[in-house]
N, C-alpha and C positions, 0 to 999 in steps of 0.2 A: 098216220100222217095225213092231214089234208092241206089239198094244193087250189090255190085260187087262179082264175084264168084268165088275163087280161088281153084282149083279141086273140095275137097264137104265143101269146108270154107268157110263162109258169111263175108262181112265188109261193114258196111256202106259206100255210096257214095255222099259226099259233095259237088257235082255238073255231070252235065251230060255231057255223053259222050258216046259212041257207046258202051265200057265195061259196061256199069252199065244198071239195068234193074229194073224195078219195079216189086214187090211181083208177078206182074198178071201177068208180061212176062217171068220168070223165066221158065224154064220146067218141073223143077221140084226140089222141097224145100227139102232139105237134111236133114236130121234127124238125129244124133247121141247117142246112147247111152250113159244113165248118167256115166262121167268119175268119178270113186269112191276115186280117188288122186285129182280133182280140188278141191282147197276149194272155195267154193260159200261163196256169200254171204246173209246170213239169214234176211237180211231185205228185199233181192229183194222176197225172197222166201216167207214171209209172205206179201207183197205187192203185190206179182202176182196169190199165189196159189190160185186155182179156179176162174181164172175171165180169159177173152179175153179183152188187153187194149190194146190203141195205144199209139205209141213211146209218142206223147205228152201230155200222163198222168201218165207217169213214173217216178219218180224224181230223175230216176237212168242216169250218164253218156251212151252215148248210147255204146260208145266203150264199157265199162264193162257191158251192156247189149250183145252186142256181143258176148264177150269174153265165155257168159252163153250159149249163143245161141250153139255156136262153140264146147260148153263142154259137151251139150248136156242136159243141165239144164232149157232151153226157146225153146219153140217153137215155129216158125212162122208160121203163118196161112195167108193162103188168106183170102179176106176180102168179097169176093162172092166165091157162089159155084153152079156150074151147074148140074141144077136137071130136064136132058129131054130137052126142047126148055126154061124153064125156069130159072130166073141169080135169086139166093135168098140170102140176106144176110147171112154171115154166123155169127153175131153177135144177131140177134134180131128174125132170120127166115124168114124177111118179103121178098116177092116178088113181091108185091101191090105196095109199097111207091118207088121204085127205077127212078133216074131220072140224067142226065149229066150234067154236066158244063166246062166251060173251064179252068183247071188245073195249077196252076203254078209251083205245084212241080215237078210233072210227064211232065210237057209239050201236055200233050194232050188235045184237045179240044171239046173232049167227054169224059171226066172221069165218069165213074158211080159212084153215091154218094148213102147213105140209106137215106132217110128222117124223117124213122120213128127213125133211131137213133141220130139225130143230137141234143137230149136231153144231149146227152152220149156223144157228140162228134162226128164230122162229118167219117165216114167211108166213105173211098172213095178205088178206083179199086186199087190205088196205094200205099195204107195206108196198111202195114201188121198187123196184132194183134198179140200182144206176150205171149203167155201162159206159167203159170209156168211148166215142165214135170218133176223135180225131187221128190225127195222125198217130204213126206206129212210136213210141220212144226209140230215140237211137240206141245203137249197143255198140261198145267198145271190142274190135271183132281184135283179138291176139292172137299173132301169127304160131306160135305153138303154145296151144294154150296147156298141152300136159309136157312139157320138157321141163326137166329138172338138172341143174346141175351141179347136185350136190353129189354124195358116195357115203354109199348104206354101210353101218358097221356089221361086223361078221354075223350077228345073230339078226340082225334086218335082210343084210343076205341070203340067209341060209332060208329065214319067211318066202322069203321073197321067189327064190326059184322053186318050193316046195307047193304055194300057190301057183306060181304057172303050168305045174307041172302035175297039178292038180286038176286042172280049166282045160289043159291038154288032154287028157285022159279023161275028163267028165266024170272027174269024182268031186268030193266032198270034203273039205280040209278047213278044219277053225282055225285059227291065231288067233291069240290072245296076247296081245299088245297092252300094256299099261302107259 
């Protein structure tokens, strides 16, 4: 992905050109304070809160990922970080698995990729991660969230106290429920 930089405003760049520059060549990622007049939108918010994702696991338009970024709601991250002589993921931490290929988004033909992350999806030099930075999503707190007030039939029973009594004694006990 390349991103074009209009004073401290980001927008994606749908092809290359001398203006656009990948996450890694940028000099530095601009950061915004959360604007308390934008309205966000609360699905990117619980979709991103606490995780680093890249563009292609978002099922948000990138513009209105932008638009977040810009508002001071997402943040971009480089996707390595230099620690001393060594380049270490900034998704997974690893600095063992790291290795290049020829690029066709960025055009480069040493990209650095993670390998240890490519479970997750390929992190590469030129891939930013978007993190959520505004506010936390609320959460619907229930006052007992494991009460139950139904009544187990005889052979749910019978599970039932042979596991506690299993957790008790710190042994080992399968069920096998269908």
């Amino acid at each position: 992905m390349r991103i074009l930089m209009k004073g401290h405003l980001l927008t994606p760049a749908f092809h290359h050109d001398s203006a656009s520059h990948t996450i890694t060549e940028l000099p530095n990622i601009p950061h915004h304070n959360p604007n308390p007049t934008f309205p966000f939108n609360p699905q990117i918010q619980t979709f991103l809160f606490g995780k680093q994702l890249l563009l292609d696991e978002i099922p948000h338009p990138v513009e209105e990922l932008f638009t977040h970024v810009n508002a001071g709601y997402i943040t971009l991250r480089r996707p390595f970080i230099k620690d001393g002589r060594k380049i270490k993921c900034a998704r997974c931490g690893s600095s063992d698995h790291l290795a290049t290929y020829p690029c066709a988004r960025c055009g480069n033909e040493q990209c650095h990729y993670c390998r240890n992350c490519l479970m997750m999806g390929r992190v590469s030099a030129c891939t930013p991660l978007f993190h959520w930075s505004g506010p936390s999503p609320s959460t619907l707190i229930v006052e007992q969230p494991l009460k139950w007030d139904g009544t187990l039939s005889t052979g749910q029973q019978q599970a039932s106290t042979a596991v506690v009594e299993a957790i008790k004694n710190k042994k080992e006990y399968l069920v096998w429920a269908v």
